[in-house]
N, C-alpha and C positions, 0 to 999 in steps of 0.2 A: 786281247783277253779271250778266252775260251769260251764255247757257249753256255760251260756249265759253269763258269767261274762266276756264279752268284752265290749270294747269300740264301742258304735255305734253313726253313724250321720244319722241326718236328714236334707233333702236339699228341698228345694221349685225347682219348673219347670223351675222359669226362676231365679233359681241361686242366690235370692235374700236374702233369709232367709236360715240359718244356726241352727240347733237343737244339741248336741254335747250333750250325755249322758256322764257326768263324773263321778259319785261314785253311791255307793251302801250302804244303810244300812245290815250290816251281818246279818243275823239268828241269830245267837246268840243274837248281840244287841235285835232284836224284840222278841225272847225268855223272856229276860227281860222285855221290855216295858210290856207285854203283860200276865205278867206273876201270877199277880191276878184276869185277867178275864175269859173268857171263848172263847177267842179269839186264833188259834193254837190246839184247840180238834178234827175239822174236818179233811175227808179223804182225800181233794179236794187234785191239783196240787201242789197247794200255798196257804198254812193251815191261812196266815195273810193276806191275800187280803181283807177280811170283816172288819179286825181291823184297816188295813191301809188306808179305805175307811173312817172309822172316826177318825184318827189320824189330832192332828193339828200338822200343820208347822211355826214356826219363825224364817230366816236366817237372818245374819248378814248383814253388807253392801255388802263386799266382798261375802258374801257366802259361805266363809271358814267354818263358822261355822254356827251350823243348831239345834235350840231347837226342841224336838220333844215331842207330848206330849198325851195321853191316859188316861183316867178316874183318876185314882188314883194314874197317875205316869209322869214324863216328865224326858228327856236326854238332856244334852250336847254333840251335838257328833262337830268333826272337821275332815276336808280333807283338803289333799293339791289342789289347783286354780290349773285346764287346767290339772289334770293327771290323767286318769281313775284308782281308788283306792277304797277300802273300806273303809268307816267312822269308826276313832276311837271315844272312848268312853271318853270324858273328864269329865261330872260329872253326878251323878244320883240323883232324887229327890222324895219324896215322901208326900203324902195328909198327914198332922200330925192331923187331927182331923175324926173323924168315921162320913159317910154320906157326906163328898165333895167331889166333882168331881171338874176335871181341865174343866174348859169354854174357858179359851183366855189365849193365850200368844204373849209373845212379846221378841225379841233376840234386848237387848238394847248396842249398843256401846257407851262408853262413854269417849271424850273427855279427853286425857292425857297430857300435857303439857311434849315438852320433854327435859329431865333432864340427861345431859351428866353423871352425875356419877353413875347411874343406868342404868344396865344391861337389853340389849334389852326383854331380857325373863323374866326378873320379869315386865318390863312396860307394857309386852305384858299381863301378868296374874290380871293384874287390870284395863284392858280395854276393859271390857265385861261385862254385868250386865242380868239374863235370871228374866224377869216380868212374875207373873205368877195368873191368875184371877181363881177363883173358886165361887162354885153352890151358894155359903152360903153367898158369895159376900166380902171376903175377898180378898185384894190383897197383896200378898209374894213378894219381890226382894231379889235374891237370886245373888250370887255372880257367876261366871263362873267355881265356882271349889265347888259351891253348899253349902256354910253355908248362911243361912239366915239373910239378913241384916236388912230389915225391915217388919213390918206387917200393916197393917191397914185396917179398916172396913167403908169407907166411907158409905157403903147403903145396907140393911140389902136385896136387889134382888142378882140374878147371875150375875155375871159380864163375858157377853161375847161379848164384844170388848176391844182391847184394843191400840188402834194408838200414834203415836209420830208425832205431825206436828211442821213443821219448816215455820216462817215467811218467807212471799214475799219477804222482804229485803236478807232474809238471802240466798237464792236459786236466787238471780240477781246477786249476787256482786260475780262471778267469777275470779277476777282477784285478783292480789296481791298488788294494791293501794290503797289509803286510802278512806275511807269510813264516816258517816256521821249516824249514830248506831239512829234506828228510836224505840221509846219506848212503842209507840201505841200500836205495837202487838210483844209477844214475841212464844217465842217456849214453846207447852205446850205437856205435855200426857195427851189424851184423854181417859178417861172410860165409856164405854158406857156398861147401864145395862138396863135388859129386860122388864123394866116396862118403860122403857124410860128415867130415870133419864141419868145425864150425869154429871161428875164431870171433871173440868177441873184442873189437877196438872199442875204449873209454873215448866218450864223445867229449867227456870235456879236455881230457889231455890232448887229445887229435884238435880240438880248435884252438887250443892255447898254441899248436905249434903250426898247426897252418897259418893260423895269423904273424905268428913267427915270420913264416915262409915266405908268402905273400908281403910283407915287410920289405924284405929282404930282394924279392924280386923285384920291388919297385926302386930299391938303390942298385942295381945292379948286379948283383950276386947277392945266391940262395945256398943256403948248405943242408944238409940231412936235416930234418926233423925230426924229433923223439916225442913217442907217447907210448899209452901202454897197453896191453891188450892180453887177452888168457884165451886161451886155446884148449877146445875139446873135443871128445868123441862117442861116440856113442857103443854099446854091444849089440852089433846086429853081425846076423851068420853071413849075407853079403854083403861088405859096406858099399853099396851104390843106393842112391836118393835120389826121390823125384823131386824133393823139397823139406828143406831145416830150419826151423826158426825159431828163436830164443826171446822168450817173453819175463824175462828179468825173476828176482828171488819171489817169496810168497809175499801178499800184500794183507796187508790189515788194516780196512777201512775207520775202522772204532778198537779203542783201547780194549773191546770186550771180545774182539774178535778173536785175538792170539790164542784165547783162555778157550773160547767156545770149541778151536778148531782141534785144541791141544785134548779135549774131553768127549769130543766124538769120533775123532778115529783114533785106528793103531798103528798107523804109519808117521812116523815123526817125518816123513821129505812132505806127506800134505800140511801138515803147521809150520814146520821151519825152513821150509826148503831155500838155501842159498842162491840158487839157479834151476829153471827151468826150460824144457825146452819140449815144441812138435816136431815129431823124424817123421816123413812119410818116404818108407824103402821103396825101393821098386822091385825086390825080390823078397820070399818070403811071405807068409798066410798071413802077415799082418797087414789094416790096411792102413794103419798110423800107431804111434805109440806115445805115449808123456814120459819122457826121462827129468829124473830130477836129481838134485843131490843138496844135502846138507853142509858139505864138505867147502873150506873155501880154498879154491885153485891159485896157486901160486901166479902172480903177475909176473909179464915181462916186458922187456925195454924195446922199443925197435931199433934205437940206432945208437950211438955213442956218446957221451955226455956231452949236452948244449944247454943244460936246463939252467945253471946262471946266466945264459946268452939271451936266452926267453926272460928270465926275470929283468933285467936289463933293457929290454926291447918292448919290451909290453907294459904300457903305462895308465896310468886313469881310471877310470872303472875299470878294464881289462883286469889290470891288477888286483884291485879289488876284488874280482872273483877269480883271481890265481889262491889269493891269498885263502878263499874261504873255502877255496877246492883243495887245498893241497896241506892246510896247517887245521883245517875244521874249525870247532870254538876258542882253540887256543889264542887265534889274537896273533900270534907271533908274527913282527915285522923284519926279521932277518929274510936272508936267503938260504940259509941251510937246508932248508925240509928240499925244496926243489933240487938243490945241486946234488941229497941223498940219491932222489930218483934216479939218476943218472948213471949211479953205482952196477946198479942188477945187469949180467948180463945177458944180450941179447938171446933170447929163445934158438934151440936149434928144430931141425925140422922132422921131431920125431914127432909120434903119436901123441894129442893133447890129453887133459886131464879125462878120466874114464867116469861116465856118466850112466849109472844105473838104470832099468827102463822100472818107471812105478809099474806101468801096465799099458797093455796092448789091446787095441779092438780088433780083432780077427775077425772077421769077414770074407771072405773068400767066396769070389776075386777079385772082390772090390779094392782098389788100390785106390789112394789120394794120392792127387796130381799135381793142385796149388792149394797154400795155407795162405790165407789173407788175414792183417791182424787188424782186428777195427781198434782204434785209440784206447791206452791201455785204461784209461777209467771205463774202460766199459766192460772190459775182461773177457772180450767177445773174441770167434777167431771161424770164418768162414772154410772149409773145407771142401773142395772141387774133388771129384774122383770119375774113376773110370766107367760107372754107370750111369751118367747121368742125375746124380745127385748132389745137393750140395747142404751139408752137414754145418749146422752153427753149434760151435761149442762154445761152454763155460770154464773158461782158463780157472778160477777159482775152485769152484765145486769140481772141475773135470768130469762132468756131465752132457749129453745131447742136449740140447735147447730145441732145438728145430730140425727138421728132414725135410727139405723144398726138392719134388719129384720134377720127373719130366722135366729136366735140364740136359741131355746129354748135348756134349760140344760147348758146354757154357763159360761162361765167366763173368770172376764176382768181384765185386770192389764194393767201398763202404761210402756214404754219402750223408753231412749232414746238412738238415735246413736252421733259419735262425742266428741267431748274431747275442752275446755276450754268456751268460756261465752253461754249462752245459748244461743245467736242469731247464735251461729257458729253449735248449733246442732237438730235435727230433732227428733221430738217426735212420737210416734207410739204409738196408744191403739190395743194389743194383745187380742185376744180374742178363747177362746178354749172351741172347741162343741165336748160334751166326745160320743152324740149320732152318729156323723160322725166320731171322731174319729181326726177332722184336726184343726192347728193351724192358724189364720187368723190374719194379720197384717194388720191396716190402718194407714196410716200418715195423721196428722193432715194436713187439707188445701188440702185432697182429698180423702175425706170419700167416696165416692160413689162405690166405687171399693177396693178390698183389693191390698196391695201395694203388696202382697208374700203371699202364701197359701202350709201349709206344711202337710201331712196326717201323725200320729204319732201313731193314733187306739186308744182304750177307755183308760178310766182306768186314768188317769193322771189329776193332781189338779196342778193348777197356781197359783202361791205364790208371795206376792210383796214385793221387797227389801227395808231398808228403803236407802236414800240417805247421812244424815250426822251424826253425833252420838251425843248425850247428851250432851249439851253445848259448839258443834259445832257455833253456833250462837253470842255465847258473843264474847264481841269486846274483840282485846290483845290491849293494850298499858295503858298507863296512863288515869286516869281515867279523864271523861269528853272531852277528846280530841277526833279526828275521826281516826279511824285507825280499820286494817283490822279485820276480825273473826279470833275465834279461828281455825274454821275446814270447808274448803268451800267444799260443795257436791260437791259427786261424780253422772257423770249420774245415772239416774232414770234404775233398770235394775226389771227384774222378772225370776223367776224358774218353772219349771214344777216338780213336784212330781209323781211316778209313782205308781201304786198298789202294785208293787213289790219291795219298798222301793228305786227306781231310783232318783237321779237326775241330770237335764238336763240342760244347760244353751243356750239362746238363742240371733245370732250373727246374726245382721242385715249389709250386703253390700252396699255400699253407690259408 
């Protein structure tokens, strides 16, 4: 063991914030990762400090488990929660075509229903899914033990983002009572690609057929998947982005809200808007813009009919939320409505549906870099730009909330403390400046001062958890009826990543 391969903490002055280094990626591991470029040739201290500088990160909910990923290659690794250990190795992947590079990933958990006569370890082996976006603009889902479940090419750019957001409904309803399943806005994955296009995958169709998939991989043969997914663009004079993110149609907290919003402005995309979305261009005096539209975009199919195959294949609760996802209150116990789906064909690879800008902040030269979306009940959306500042917006009002200075080099993530409804817990925007070297916590409802300030030195990248796994959101019970989700968030948590393959979990005292 190394001399540094200890356990270390990091504690804020007034004891508030808690830093706690758990695992280590081995050398050997990054030996691998690293091991078709030219990354690990130099003399230095720590030969992967350059590679691990542009290594991406995607951890699970827990954190347990941690995608990693470099040009031509990405891991599976897992640790055990709260024990200082080395990450093992659970699967390895590789670019199967000459000239892609990895752009985005994403460590997808995915909703398992659980099934007394299976064995806690096979349930655990189909409840991990590594998303994986490349140059060429292809997107891979790969299984957590690395065979390849599906492929698709929605839009012939790079594809580097790639987010899973979960409805407002779905991140309110904490508790284990019955619920009232709102159809407006579901759970989607996000893909965002560098000319700005942005294709939005339906999260519950994409888990009804990964589960398909995955099925299917465990008898032996897997065949195409189908779900469904809309595709858009936005009007910018050049389409290149630094970051696109889609925060679903307008929400109405209260039945009075529709009517209030509809009676103070004159814009019908702020009361009714279908879709909304943050562009931040990388050209142009804007330094982000809100596009929205009222308009609702045609869906499309990704692959060729299998949708009787899935109704067939997917049984027990699963079905139970096919049924409520696909027929709504009707009730309907046929297969018809699914085998419809299958009808539409597949999207070609023109320009998506055209997305109006409501309005632009012009600022010049300030540009935004990253758009961070905190859980959508809170309507909040962190913005990183090229001054050194980092802007909290109001997705609703589409107003400033906050301007946190003297950030330049930063990065922000969202962090909450507390355990059951969201009224009972405290939100924090984390923010880490690698030129000081320190971690800075603000709680929302008193930005003006940091709540804990922790000094931790350069070198480390902040990485955001997601909160509930892939078809978390569908309702269980009978269909058309109100009854709970499948899988209620967990708090909102984030990681720190170190140059020297660390990482770190961070514990807020309340």
């Amino acid at each position: 063991m190394d001399s540094d391969d200890v356990a270390r903490t990091f504690t804020s002055k007034n004891d508030r914030v808690t830093i706690r280094v758990g695992a280590r990626i081995p050398t050997t591991l990054l030996r691998l990762l690293f091991e078709d470029s030219d990354v690990g040739s130099g003399s230095g201290p720590w030969p992967f400090e350059d590679g691990l500088s542009r290594t991406i990160y995607a951890p699970s909910i827990s954190g347990t488990y941690l995608a990693v990923a470099h040009t031509t290659r990405f891991m599976l690794l897992e640790c055990q929660p709260d024990v200082y250990s080395k990450y093992r190795l659970v699967s390895v992947g590789e670019v199967p075509a000459s000239g892609e590079t990895i752009t985005s990933l994403l460590c997808m958990d995915i909703y398992m229903p659980q099934q007394p006569q299976q064995k806690k370890q096979q349930q655990a082996s189909r409840s991990l899914c590594v998303v994986v976006g490349y140059s060429s603009g292809y997107l891979r889902i790969y299984s957590m033990y690395g065979h390849l479940l599906t492929t698709h090419r929605f839009h012939p750019q790079p594809l580097i983002r790639i987010r899973q957001r979960m409805p407002a409904q779905a991140n309110s309803a904490h508790t284990t009572g019955e619920m009232r399943y709102a159809t407006e806005d579901t759970e989607e994955v996000c893909l965002t690609y560098a000319d700005g296009t942005v294709v939005s995958v339906d999260g519950r169709s994409l888990y009804l057929a990964l589960r398909l998939c995955l099925s299917e991989a465990l008898d032996g043969g897997a065949d195409e998947p189908v779900f469904q997914y809309k595709k858009w663009s936005f009007e910018l004079n050049e389409p290149l982005v630094s970051d696109a993110v889609s925060y679903g149609p307008t929400a109405h907290r209260d039945p009075l809200a529709a009517l209030a919003k509809g009676a103070l402005t004159s814009s019908p995309l702020l009361s009714d808007a279908t879709a909304r979305f943050l562009v931040a261009p990388q050209h142009g005096d804007a330094a982000f813009g809100v596009f929205m539209t009222n308009e609702h975009a045609a869906t499309s199919v990704s692959a060729v009919d299998i949708a009787g195959r899935m109704a067939a294949r997917v049984t027990g609760a699963v079905l139970h939320m096919a049924r409520s996802y696909f027929w709504g209150s009707s009730g309907a116990s046929n297969n018809s409505g699914l085998a419809d789906m299958g009808g539409a064909a597949a999207a070609s690879s023109e320009a998506g549906t055209a997305v109006p800008c409501a309005f632009a902040v012009r600022d010049s030269p300030r540009k935004v870099l990253d758009i961070s979306l905190a859980p959508a009940v809170y309507g909040l959306a962190a913005l990183t730009d090229s001054l050194g500042r980092i802007l909290l917006f109001d997705l609703e009002s589409c107003e400033a909330v906050q301007m946190l200075k003297g950030q330049r080099g930063s990065q922000c993530a969202w962090l909450e403390s507390g355990k059951g409804p969201v009224d009972r817990r405290r939100m924090f925007v984390v923010v880490y400046t690698s030129r000081r070297g320190t971690v800075e916590i603000f709680e929302l409802g008193s930005l003006e001062r940091p709540f804990a300030s922790v000094s931790i030195g350069p070198g480390w990248r902040l990485v955001q958890c997601p909160e509930q796994p892939l078809g978390g959101s569908l309702p269980v019970g009978p269909a058309g009826r109100a009854g709970r989700q499948a899988a209620l968030p967990v708090p909102t948590r984030c990681i720190l990543m170190s140059s020297k393959g660390d990482m770190a979990c961070i514990d807020v005292s309340i």
